[in-house]
Residue, then its C-alpha position, 0 to 999 in steps of 0.5 A: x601755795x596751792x599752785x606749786x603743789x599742783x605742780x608736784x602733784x604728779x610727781x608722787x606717783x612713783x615716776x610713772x603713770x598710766x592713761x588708761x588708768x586715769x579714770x580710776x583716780x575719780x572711781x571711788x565708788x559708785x555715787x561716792x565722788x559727789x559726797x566724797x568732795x563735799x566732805x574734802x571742800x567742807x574740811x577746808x571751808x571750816x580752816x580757811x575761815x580759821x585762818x581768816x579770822x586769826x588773820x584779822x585779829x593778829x593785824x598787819x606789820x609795819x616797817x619804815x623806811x626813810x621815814x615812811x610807813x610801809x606794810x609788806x610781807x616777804x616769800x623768800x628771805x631777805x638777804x640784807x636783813x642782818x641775823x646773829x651778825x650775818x644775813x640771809x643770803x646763803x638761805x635766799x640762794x639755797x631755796x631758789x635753788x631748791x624751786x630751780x631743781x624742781x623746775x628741771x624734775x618736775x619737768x622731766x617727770x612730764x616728759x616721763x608720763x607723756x612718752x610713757x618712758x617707764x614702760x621701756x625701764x625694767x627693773x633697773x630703771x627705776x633706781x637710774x631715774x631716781x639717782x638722777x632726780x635726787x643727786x643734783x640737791x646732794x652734790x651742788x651745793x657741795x660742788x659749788x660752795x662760793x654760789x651758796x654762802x657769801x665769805x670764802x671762809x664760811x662756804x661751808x659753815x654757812x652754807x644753807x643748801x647743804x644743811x637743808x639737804x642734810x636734814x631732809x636726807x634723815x627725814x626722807x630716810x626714816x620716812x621711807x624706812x620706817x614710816x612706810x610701813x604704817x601705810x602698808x598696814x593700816x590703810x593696805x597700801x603696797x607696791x606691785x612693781x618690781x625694783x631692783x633693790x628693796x630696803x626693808x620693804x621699801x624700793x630703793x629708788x622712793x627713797x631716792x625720789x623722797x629727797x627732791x620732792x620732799x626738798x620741794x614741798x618744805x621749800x613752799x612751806x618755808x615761803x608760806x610760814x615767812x609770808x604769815x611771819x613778816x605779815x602779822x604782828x607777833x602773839x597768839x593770834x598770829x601763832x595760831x594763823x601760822x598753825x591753821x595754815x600750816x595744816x591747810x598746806x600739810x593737808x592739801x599737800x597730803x591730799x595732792x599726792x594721794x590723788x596723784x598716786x592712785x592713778x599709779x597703777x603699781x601703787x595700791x591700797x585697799x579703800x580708795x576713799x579712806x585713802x582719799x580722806x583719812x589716809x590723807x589726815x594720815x599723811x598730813x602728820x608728817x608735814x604738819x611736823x616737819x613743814x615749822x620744824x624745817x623753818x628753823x634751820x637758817x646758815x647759823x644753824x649748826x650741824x649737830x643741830x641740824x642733825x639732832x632736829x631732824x632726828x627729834x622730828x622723825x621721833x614725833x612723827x613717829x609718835x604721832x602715827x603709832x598713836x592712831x594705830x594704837x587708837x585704831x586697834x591695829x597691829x603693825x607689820x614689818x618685813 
């Protein structure tokens, strides 16, 4: 899991990147990387060993096949296993699909960094550029419903790429729209680029560039949390695995994408290094919500019921940030 995130890590930095900027990622402060980076790796020493030990004691599960014993765990979906009278083929398409849109933007993101394109974009470009990372998710699963959902007559009722756009679309939104602005007041954080267009603050084109990226980091939690599920026998010992290493990657990719932005140059934040460390904690709420609560949506899964998670998600993340700013004794500013 740790290998696609590094992936995506530069891909939070707004579509853009500065060479000469790059020193400043590792410019916390003078004599601060060194215990700066003791205090990160001491943080993921102690839940590694969480999750090693809940691993031992939740024990390996094992299937049969014509008679002999085997034990494997699965990363994606596994299309011929029948769920509620169907199977997961419209789940399996969806989240290959989803790595293969992340192939493609990620790469295009490099070639945006190594010719330093963003330079020549003005303030219309950044919106162009995000409309054209985020419409392929909204628009093919739609296009090409026979690709997703395997009967004619269920291409859209079972098609799992529309409805996991659906949900992460309201998540990114209320993100973007809402969840913003506990960033910009408690830890300082603002854009000082200039868009096109702002929605409450917030420029239109990140919450563009929320849906691939986020459609990305939830698809490698969907292969990380089936991995721990088709592994480890059922009980308390594997619910707490599952949640130990649903906060490893929550964290880590919290992590990789603040270390990514800072070297942002029209992205910043008053303290480098509680941005690095709370800010990342911070930031890992969303995920360590979202990442179980996105597992849930298969091809059977209604609409209303997509939509009502989502919206049900976005209501606990919300809580959980006001509830440390309420803790911090910090006010929040919305305009």
């Amino acid at each position: 899991m740790n290998v696609g995130t590094a992936l995506v890590a530069g891909t939070d930095l707004c579509l853009l990147h500065h060479h000469g900027n790059m020193s400043k990622a590792y410019d916390v402060d003078a004599g601060g990387v060194a215990p700066l980076a003791a205090q990160l790796l001491s943080i993921f020493v102690i839940l590694f060993g969480f999750a090693a030990m809940f691993s031992l004691y939740s024990g390996p599960m094992i299937y049969y096949n014509a008679g002999k014993e085997l034990r494997f765990g699965r990363w994606l979906p596994a299309a011929a296993v029948p769920i509620l009278g169907g199977n997961k083929f419209a789940q399996k398409r969806g989240e290959i699909f989803f790595l293969q849109h992340a192939a493609c933007w990620i790469t295009s993101i490099a070639l945006v960094i190594r010719f330093e394109v963003y330079e020549w974009w003005g303030t219309h470009g950044y919106l162009i550029y995000g409309t054209a990372c985020a419409l392929p998710a909204l628009i093919i699963p739609y296009l090409f419903p026979a690709h997703f959902a395997p009967k004619i007559y269920t291409y859209q009722s079972e098609n799992y790429a529309l409805k996991a756009v659906l949900w992460m679309s309201i998540y990114s939104y209320i993100g973007n729209y809402v969840f913003t602005h506990y960033f910009y007041s408690i830890l300082g954080a603002k854009y000082t680029f200039r868009p096109a267009f702002r929605l409450n603050g917030v420029p239109v084109s990140m919450y563009l560039m929320t849906l691939p990226y986020f459609l990305f980091y939830h698809t490698l939690s969907n292969l990380v949390i089936r991995r721990v599920r088709t592994t480890f026998n059922a009980g308390c010992s594997r619910v707490l695995l599952e949640f130990t290493v649903v906060l490893i990657f929550a964290y880590f990719t919290a992590w990789m994408e603040t270390f990514s932005i800072s070297v942002f140059p029209y992205y910043t934040f008053t303290d480098r290094k509680m941005m690095y460390t709370f800010g990342s904690a911070f930031y890992a709420l969303y995920f360590l919500v979202s990442f179980p609560m996105f597992y849930r949506i298969t091809e059977q899964t209604s609409i209303t019921t997509v939509i009502s998670e989502s919206l049900a998600t976005c209501m606990v993340v919300l809580l959980l940030l006001d509830s440390v700013r309420l803790a911090l004794g910090m006010p929040l500013t919305i305009s």
